[in-house]
N, C-alpha and C positions, 0 to 999 in steps of 0.2 A: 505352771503346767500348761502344756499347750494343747490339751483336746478341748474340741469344742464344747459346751458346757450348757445345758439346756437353762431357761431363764425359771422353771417353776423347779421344788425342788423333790427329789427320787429318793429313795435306800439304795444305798449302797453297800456292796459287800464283797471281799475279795474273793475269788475262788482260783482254780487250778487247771486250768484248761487240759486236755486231753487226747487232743486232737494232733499231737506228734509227740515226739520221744523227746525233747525237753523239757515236757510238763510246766511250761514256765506259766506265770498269775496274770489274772486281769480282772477288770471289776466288771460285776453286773451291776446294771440299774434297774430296778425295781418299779414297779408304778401297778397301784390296784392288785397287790399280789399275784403278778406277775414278769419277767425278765422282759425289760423295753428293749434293750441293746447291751452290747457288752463291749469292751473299752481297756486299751492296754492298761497297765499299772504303771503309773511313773515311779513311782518305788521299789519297785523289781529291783533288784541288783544287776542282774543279765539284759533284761529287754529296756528298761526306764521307756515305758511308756509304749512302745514299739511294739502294735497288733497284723499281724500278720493275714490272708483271707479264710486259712482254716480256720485261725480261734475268731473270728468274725463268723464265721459259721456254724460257731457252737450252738448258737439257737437254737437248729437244725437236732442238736443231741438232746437237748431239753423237751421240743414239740413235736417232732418226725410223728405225724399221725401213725404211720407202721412201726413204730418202735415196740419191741418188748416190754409189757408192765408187771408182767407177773409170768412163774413156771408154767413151762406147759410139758407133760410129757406125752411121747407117743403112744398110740393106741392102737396101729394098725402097721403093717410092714414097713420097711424101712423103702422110705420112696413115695408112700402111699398119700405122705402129707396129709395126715389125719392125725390131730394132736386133741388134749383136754387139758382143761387150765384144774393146775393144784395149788398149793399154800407155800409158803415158803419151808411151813415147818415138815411136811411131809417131801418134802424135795430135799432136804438135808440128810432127815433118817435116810430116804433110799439111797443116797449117796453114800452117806456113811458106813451102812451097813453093807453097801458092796466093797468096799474099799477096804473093811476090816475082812471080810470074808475070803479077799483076795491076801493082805496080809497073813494072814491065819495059815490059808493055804500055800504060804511060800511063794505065792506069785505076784508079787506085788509091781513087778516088772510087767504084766498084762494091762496095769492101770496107766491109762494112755489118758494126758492132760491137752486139750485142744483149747487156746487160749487167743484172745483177741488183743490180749495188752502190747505196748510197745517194747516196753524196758521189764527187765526180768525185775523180782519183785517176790512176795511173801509166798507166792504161788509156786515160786519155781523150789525155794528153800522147802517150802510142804514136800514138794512131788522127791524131792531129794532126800525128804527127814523116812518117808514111806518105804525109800530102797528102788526107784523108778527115774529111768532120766526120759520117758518117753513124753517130748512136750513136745504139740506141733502147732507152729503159730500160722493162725488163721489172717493176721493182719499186719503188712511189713507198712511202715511208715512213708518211704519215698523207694525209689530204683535206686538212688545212689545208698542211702544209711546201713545195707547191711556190709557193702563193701568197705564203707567206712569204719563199722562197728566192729569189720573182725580184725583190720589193720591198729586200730587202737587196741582191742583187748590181744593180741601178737606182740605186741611192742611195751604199751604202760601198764596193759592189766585195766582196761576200763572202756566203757563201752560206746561211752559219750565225753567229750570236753569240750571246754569253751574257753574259745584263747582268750589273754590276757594284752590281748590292745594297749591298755595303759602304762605297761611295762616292757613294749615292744619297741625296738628301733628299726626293724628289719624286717620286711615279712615276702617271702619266696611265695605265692601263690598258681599252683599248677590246677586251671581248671575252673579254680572256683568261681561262680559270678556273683559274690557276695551283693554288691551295690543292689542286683535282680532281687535275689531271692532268698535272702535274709537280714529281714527289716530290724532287727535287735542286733544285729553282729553289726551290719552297714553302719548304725549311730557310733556304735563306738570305735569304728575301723576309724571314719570320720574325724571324730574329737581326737581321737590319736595323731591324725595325718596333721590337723591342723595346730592342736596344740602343744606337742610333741615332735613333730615333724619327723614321723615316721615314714619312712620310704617303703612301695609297696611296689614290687616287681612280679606282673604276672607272663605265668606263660601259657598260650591259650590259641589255639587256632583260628579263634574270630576275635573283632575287635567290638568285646564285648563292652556292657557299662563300665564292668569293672576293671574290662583291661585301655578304655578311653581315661578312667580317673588315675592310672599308674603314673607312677615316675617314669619305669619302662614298659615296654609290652614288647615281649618275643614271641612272633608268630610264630609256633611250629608245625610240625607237621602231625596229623594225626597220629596217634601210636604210638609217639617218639619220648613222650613224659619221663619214662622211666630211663633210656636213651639221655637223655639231659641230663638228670636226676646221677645218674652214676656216673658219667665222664665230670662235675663235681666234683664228685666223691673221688675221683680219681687223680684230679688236682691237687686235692686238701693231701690226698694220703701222699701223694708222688713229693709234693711239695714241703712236706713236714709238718704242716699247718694244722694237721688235728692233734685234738688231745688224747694223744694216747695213752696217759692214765686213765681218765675216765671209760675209755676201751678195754684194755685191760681189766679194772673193776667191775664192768659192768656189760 
């Protein structure tokens, strides 16, 4: 294990970081009943050890002196920022009891779920199981992932994936500057390239980290990804070279 490793000794414990939409582990250290620092997991499956600056900054979700610790609701007009602090148990009844009331009354589609999570989740199946698809997320993870997330669930049905490096001999990269900015995918693109000798062809308008560590790098031209992307495509099919059964099937 290569993280640095204090000389006296801490608790340890894994947790589950939250701080983007892979939800990937990492340990906290303990000291005095309280979190000293936190530290990838070398037994991740996905990251092996590889912490990124957001879960480095989980601390920050633990101690934020303005953090929420308990319900508050309001008490004066909507704007007035005048709230009182309640129980947990009186914040569920009145939840619940508006929620059935609106059931009851056939309106259950007026139940509008405002959520901070990344990844859909137990939450969204609730708002679904009520007869409501009114969900509006307060918190997107980066400017690129929702473009991403809706290109993956169009195509496989899923909202997130994680390539499989180890199995890869080939990898067409448009855009992405892995080597930058994703410290868990970078290790295993890595161990790929070197102990697999996976060729990694980017195409990218700057000669970024990731397109300096390519086999090749095709500068293009802003805009033009998708332009690249299907005169391929237009090769393979001209050519005979796709699998047209799999077309067909699928």
């Amino acid at each position: 294990r290569h993280q640095i490793r204090p000389f006296h000794p801490r608790a340890t414990y894994n947790y589950v970081c939250s701080l983007c939409p892979y939800h990937d582990c990492g340990i906290a250290f303990v000291e005095n009943g309280k979190v000293a620092k936190l530290e990838g997991n070398p037994d991740h499956i996905a990251t092996r050890g590889k912490f990124c600056p957001k879960g480095m900054a989980g601390l920050l979700a633990a101690y934020d002196p303005d953090r929420l610790l308990y319900p508050l609701k309001r008490t004066g007009q909507r704007g007035e920022g005048k709230w009182k602090r309640i129980t947990w148990d009186e914040a569920v009844k009145e939840v619940s009891i508006r929620i059935k009331t609106a059931i009851d009354g056939n309106a259950a589609k007026e139940v509008i779920l405002n959520t901070g999570e990344y990844k859909d989740s137990a939450l969204l199946r609730f708002m679904q199981t009520i007869g409501s698809d009114n969900i509006f997320r307060s918190r997107l993870s980066s400017l690129s992932n929702p473009n991403k997330k809706k290109a993956l669930e169009e195509t496989i049905g899923v909202d997130s994936l994680t390539p499989d490096f180890a199995n890869t001999r080939y990898v067409l990269n448009f855009g992405a500057n892995i080597i930058e900015t994703a410290f868990p995918y970078a290790q295993r693109l890595t161990d790929a390239i070197v102990e697999k000798r996976l060729k990694l062809v980017t195409f990218d308008v700057r000669l970024s980290n990731t397109a300096g560590r390519s086999d090749e790098w095709f500068p293009i031209f802003p805009g033009t990804d998708g332009i690249v992307m299907l005169a391929m495509a237009n090769v393979i099919v001209s050519e005979g070279l796709a699998d047209n059964e799999f077309l067909r099937n699928w």
